[in-house]
PDB file as gemmi writes it, atoms N, CA and C in Angstrom:
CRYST1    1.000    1.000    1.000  90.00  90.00  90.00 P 1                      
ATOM      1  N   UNK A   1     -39.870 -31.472  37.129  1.00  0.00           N  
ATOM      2  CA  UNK A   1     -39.196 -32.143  36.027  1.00  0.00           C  
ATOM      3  C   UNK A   1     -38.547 -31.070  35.144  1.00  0.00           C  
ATOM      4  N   UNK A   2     -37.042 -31.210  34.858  1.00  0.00           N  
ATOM      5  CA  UNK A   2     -36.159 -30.779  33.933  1.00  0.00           C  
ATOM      6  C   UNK A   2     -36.034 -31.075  32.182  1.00  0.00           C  
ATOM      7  N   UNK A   3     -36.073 -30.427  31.524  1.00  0.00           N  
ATOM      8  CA  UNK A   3     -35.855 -30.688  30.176  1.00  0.00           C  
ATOM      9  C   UNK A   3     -34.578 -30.481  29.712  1.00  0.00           C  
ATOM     10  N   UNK A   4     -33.488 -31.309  29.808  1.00  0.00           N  
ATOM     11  CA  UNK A   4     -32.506 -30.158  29.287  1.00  0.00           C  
ATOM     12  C   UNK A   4     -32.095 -30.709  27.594  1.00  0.00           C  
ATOM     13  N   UNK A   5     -31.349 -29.539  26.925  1.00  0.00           N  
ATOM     14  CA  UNK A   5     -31.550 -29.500  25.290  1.00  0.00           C  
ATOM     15  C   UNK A   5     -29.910 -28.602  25.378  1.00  0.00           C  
ATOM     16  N   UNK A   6     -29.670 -29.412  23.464  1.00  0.00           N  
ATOM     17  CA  UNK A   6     -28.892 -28.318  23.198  1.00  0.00           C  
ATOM     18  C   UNK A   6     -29.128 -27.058  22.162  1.00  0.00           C  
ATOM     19  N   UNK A   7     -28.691 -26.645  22.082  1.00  0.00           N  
ATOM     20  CA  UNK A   7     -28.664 -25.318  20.669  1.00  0.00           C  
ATOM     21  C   UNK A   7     -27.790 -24.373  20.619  1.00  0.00           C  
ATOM     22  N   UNK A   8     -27.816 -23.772  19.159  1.00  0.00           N  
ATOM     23  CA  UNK A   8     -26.804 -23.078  18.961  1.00  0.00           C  
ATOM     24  C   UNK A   8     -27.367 -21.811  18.937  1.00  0.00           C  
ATOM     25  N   UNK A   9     -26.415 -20.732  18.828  1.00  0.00           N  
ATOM     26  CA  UNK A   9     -26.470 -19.257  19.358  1.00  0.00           C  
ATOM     27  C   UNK A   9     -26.547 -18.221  18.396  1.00  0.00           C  
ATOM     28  N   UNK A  10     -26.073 -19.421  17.077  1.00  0.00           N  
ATOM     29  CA  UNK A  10     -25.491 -18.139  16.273  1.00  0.00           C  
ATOM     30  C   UNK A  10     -26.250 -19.002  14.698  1.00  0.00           C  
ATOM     31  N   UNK A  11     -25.910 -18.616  13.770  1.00  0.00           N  
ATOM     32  CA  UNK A  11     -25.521 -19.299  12.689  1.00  0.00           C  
ATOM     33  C   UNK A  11     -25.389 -18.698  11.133  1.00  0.00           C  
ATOM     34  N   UNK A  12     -25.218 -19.452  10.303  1.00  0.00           N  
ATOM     35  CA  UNK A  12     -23.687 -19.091   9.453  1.00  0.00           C  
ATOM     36  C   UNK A  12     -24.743 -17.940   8.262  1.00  0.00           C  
ATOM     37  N   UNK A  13     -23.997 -16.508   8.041  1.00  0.00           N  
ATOM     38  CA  UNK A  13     -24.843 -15.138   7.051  1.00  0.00           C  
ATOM     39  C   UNK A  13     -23.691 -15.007   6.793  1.00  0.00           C  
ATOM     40  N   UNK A  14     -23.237 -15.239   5.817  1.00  0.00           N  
ATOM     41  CA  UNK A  14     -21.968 -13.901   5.508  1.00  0.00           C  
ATOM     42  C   UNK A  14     -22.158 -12.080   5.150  1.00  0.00           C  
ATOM     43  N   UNK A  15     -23.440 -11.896   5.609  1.00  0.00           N  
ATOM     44  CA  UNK A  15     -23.573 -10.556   5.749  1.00  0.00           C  
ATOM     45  C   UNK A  15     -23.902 -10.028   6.782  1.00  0.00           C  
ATOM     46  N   UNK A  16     -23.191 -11.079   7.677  1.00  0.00           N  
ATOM     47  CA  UNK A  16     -22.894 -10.311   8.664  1.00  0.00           C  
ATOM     48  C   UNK A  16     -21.045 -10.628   9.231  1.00  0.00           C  
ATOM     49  N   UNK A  17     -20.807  -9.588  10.080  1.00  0.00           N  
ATOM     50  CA  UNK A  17     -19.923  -9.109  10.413  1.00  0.00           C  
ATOM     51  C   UNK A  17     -19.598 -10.603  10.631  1.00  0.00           C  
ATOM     52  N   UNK A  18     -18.126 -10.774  10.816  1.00  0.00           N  
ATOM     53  CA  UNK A  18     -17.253 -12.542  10.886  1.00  0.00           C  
ATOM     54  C   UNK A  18     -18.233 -13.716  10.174  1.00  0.00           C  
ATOM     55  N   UNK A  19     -19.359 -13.699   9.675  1.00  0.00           N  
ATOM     56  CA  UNK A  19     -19.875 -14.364   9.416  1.00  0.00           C  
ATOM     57  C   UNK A  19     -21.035 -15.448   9.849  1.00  0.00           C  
ATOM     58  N   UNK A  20     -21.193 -14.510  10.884  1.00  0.00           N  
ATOM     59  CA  UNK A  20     -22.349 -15.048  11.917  1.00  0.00           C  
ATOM     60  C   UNK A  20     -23.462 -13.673  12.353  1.00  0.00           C  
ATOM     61  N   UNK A  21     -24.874 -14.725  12.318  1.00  0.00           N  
ATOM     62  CA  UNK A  21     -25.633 -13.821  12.694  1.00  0.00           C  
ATOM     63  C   UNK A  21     -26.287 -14.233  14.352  1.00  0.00           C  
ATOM     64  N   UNK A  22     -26.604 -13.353  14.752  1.00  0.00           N  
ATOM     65  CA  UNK A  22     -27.562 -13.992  16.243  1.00  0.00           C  
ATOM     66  C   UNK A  22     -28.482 -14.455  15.807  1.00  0.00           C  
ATOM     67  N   UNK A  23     -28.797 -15.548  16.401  1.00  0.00           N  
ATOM     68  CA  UNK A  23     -30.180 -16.507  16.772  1.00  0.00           C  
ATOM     69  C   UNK A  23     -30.287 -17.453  17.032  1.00  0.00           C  
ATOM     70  N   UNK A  24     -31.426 -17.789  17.994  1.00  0.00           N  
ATOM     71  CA  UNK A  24     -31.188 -18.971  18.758  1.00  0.00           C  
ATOM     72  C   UNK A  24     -31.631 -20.271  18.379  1.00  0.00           C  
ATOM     73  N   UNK A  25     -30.945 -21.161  17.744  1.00  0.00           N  
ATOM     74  CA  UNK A  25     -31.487 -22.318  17.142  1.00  0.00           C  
ATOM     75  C   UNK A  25     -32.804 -23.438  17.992  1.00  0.00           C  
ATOM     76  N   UNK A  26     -32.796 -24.218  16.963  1.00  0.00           N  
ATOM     77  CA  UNK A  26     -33.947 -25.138  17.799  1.00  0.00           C  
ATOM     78  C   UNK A  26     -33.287 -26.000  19.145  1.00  0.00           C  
ATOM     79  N   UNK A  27     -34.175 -26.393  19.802  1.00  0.00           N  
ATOM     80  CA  UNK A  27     -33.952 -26.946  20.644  1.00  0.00           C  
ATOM     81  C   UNK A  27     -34.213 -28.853  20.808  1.00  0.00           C  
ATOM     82  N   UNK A  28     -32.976 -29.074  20.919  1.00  0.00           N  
ATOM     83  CA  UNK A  28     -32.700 -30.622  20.609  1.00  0.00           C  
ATOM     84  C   UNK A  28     -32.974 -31.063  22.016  1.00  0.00           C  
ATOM     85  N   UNK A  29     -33.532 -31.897  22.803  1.00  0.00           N  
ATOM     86  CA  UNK A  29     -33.174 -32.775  24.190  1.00  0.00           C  
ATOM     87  C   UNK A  29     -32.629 -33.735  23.915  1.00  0.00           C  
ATOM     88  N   UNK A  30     -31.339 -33.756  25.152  1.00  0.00           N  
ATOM     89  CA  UNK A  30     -30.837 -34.986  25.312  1.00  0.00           C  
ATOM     90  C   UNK A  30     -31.244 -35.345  26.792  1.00  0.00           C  
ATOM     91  N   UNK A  31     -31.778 -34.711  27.254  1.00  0.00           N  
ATOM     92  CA  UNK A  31     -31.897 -35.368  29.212  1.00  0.00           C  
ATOM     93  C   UNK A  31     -33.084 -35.061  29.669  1.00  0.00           C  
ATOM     94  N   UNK A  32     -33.569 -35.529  30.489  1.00  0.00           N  
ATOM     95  CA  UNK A  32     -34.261 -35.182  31.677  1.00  0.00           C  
ATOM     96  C   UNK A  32     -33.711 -35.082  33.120  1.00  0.00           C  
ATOM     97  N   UNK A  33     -34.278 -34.464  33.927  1.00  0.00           N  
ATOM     98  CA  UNK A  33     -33.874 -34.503  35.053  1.00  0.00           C  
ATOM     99  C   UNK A  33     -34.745 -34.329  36.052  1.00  0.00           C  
ATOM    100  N   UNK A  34     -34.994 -34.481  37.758  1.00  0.00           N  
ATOM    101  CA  UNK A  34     -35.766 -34.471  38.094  1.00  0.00           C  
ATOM    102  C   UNK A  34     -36.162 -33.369  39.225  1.00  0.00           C  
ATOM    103  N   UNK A  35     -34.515 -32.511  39.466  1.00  0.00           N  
ATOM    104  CA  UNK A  35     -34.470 -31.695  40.345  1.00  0.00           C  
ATOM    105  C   UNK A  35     -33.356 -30.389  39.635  1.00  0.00           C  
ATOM    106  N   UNK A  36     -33.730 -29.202  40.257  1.00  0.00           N  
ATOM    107  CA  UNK A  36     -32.815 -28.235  39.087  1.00  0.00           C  
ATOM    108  C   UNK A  36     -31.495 -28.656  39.819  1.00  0.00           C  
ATOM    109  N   UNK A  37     -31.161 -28.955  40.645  1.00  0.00           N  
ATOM    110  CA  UNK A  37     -29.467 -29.281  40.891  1.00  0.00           C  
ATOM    111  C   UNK A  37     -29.243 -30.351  40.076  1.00  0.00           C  
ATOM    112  N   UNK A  38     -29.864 -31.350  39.735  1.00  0.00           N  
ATOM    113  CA  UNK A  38     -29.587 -32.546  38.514  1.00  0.00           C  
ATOM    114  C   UNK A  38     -29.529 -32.050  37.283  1.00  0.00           C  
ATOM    115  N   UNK A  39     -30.591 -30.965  37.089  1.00  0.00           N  
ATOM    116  CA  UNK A  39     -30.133 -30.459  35.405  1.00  0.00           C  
ATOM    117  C   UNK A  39     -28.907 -29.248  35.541  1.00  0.00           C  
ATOM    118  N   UNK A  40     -28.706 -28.585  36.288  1.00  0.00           N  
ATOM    119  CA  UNK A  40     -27.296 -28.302  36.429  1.00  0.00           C  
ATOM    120  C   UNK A  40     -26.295 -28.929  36.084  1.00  0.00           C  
ATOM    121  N   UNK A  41     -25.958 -30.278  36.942  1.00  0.00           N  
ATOM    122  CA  UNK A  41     -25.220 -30.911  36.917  1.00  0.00           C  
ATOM    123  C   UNK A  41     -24.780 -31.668  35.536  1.00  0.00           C  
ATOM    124  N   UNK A  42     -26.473 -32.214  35.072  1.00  0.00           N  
ATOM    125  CA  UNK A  42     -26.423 -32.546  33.729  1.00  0.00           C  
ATOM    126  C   UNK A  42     -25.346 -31.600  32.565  1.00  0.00           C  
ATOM    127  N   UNK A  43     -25.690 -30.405  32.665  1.00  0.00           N  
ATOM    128  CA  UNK A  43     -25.513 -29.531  31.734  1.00  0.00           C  
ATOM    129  C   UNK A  43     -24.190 -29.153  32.465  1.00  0.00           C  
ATOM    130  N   UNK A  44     -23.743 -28.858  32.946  1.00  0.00           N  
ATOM    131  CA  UNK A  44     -22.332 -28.307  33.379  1.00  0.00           C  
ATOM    132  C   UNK A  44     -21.269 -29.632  32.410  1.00  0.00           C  
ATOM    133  N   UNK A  45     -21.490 -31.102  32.631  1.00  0.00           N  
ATOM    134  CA  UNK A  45     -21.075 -31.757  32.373  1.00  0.00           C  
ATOM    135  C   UNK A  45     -21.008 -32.045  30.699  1.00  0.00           C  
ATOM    136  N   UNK A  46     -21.926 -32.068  30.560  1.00  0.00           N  
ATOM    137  CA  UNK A  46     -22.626 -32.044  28.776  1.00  0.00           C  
ATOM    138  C   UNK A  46     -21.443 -30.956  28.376  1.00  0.00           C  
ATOM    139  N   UNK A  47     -21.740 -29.540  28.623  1.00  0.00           N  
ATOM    140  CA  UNK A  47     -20.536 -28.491  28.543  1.00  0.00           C  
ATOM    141  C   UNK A  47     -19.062 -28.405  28.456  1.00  0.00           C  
ATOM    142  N   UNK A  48     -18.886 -29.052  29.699  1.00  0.00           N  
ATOM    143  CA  UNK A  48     -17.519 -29.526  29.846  1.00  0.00           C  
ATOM    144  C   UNK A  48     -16.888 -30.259  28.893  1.00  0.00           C  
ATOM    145  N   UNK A  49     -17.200 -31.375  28.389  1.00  0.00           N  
ATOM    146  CA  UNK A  49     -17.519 -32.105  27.284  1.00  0.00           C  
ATOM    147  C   UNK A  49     -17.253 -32.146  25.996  1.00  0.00           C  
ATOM    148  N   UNK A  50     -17.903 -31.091  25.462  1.00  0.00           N  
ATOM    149  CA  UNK A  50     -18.128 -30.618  24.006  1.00  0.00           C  
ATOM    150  C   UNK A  50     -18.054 -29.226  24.007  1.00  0.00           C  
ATOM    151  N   UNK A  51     -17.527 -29.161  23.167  1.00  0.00           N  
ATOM    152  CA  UNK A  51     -16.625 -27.957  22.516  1.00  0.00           C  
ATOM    153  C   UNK A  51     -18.038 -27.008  22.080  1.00  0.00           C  
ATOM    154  N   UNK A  52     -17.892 -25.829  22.118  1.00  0.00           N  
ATOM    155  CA  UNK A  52     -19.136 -25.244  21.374  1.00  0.00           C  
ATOM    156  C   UNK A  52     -19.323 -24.978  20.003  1.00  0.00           C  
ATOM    157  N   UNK A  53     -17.877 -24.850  19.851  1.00  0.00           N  
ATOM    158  CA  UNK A  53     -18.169 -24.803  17.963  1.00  0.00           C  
ATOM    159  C   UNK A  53     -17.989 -23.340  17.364  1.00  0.00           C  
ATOM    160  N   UNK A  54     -17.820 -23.237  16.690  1.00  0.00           N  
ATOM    161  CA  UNK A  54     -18.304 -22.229  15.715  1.00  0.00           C  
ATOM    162  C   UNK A  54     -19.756 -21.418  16.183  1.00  0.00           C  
ATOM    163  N   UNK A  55     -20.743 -21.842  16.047  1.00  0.00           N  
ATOM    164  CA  UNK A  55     -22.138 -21.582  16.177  1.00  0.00           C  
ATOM    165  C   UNK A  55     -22.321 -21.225  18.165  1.00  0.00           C  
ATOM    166  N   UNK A  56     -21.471 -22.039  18.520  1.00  0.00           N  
ATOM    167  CA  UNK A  56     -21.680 -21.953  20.251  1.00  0.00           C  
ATOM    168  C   UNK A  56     -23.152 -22.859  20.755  1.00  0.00           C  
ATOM    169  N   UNK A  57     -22.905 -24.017  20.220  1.00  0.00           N  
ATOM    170  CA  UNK A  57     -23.954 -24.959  20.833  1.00  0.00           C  
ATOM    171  C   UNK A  57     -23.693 -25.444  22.241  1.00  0.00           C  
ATOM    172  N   UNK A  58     -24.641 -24.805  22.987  1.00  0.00           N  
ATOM    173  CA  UNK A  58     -24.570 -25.782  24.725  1.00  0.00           C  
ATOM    174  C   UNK A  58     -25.589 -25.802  24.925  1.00  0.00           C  
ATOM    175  N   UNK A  59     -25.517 -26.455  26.335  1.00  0.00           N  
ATOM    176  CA  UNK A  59     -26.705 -27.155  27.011  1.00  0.00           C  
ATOM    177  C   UNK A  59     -27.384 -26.484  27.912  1.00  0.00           C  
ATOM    178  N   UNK A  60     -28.750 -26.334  28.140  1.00  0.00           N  
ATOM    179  CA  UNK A  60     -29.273 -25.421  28.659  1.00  0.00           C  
ATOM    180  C   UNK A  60     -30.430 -25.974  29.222  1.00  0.00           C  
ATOM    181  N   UNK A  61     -31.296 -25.335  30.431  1.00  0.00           N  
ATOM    182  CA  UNK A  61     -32.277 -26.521  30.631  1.00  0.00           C  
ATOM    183  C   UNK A  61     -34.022 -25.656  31.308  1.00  0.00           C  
ATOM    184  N   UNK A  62     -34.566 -26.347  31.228  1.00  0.00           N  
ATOM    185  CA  UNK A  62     -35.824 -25.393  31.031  1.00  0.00           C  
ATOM    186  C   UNK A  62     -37.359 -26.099  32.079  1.00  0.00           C  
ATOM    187  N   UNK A  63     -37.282 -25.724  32.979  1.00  0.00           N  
ATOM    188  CA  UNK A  63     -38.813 -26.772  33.968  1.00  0.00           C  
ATOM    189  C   UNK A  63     -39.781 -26.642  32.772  1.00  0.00           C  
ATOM    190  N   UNK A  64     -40.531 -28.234  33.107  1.00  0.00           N  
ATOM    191  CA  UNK A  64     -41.774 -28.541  31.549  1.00  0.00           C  
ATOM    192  C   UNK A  64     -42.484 -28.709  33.141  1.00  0.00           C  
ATOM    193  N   UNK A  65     -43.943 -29.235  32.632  1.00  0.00           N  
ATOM    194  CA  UNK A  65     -45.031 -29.504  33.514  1.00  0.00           C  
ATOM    195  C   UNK A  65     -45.156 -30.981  33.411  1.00  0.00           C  
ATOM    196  N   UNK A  66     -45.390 -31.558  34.588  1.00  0.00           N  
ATOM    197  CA  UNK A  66     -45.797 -33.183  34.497  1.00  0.00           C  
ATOM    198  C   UNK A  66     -47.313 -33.501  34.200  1.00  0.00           C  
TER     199      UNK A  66                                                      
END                                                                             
């Protein structure tokens, strides 16, 4: 079993350089899946999709335990 989530990469310091600092935000789920070629697929698509933003939010996906 697949977890997949989104989050962002960055977010907003103005002391730092352009105005972004590294770090990796929390992790939101929107899917499950049941095989890693399904959360691929999930997430390639999710990606495709939506824009990343400013911050660079995508989809990413992570095996949980049943």
């Amino acid at each position: 079993m697949y977890r997949i989530f989104t989050r962002t990469w960055y977010r907003r310091n103005p002391n730092f350089p352009g105005g972004l600092e590294p770090h990796a935000g929390r992790k939101t789920t929107i899917a499950h899946a049941a095989t890693y070629a399904a959360a691929q697929d999930v997430c390639r698509v999710w990606n495709a999709n939506h824009a990343p933003g400013r911050l660079s939010r995508k989809a990413e996906f992570e095996q949980v335990k049943e």
